[in-house]
N, C-alpha and C positions, 0 to 999 in steps of 0.2 A: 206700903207706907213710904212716905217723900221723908228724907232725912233734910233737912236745911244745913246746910253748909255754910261755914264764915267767910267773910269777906275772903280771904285769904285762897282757901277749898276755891271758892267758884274763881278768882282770876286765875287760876293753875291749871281749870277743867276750861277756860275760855283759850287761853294761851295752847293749851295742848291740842285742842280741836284746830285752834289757828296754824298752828306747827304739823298737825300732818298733812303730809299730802298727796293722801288718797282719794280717788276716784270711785265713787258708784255707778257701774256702769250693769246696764239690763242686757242682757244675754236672752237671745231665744233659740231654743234648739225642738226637732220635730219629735214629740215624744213616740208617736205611732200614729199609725194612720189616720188615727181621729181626734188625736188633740197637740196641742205644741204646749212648750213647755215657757215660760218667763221665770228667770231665774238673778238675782239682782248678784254682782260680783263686786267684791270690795278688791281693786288696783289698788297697791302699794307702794312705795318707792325704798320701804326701809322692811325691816324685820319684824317692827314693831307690832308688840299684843295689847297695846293700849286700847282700851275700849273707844268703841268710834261711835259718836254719838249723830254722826251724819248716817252710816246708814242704818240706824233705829231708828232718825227721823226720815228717811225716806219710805223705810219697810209699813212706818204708822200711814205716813201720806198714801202710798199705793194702797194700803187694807182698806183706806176710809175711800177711796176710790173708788175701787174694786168692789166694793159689797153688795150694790146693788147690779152689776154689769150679770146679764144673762150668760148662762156658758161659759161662766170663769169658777175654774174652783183654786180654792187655795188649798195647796197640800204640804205645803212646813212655812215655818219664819219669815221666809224670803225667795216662796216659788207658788208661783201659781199657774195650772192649766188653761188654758183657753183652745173651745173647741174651734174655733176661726180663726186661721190667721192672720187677716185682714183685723182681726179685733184688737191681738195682741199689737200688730205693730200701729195700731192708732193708738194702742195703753203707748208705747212706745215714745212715738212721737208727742204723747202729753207730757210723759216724764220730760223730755229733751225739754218745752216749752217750759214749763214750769220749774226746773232747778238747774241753775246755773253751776258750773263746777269749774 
């Protein structure tokens, strides 16, 4: 259920996305011999547990992505398997093309 928010709620939730400044960045590490892992890492510069609505919108981007790619599984929120490496780092190098940071 989408709550609407007053004018007020959304310039606070605009201005605080504008104010942090963290980085989404994709991490790949070799899970085992048969598949590697993408795993998207939220860089920080403060302490802050503000909810970050950048990488919810990344994690949604790569899922709609992702769903139909052969040999990708997803296994939580913000990781997914790929049995080729050559695949992940082409997912890789779309994310770069496609969102600016």
């Amino acid at each position: 259920m989408q709550t609407d928010f007053g004018p007020l709620e959304r310039a606070v939730k605009v201005w605080m996305d504008e104010l942090n400044t963290s980085m989404i960045k994709p991490t790949l590490h070799r899970r085992n011999s048969n598949w590697y892992r993408l795993q998207f890492i939220e860089e920080s510069d403060d302490d802050s547990t503000w909810y970050n609505q950048k990488l919810n919108d990344t994690v949604e981007w790569a899922a709609e992505k992702l769903k139909d790619w052969p040999d990708v599984k997803r296994m939580s929120f913000d990781m997914w398997d790929f049995k080729h490496r050559k695949d992940a780092e082409k997912f890789i190098t779309l994310f770069h093309l496609s969102w600016y940071q």
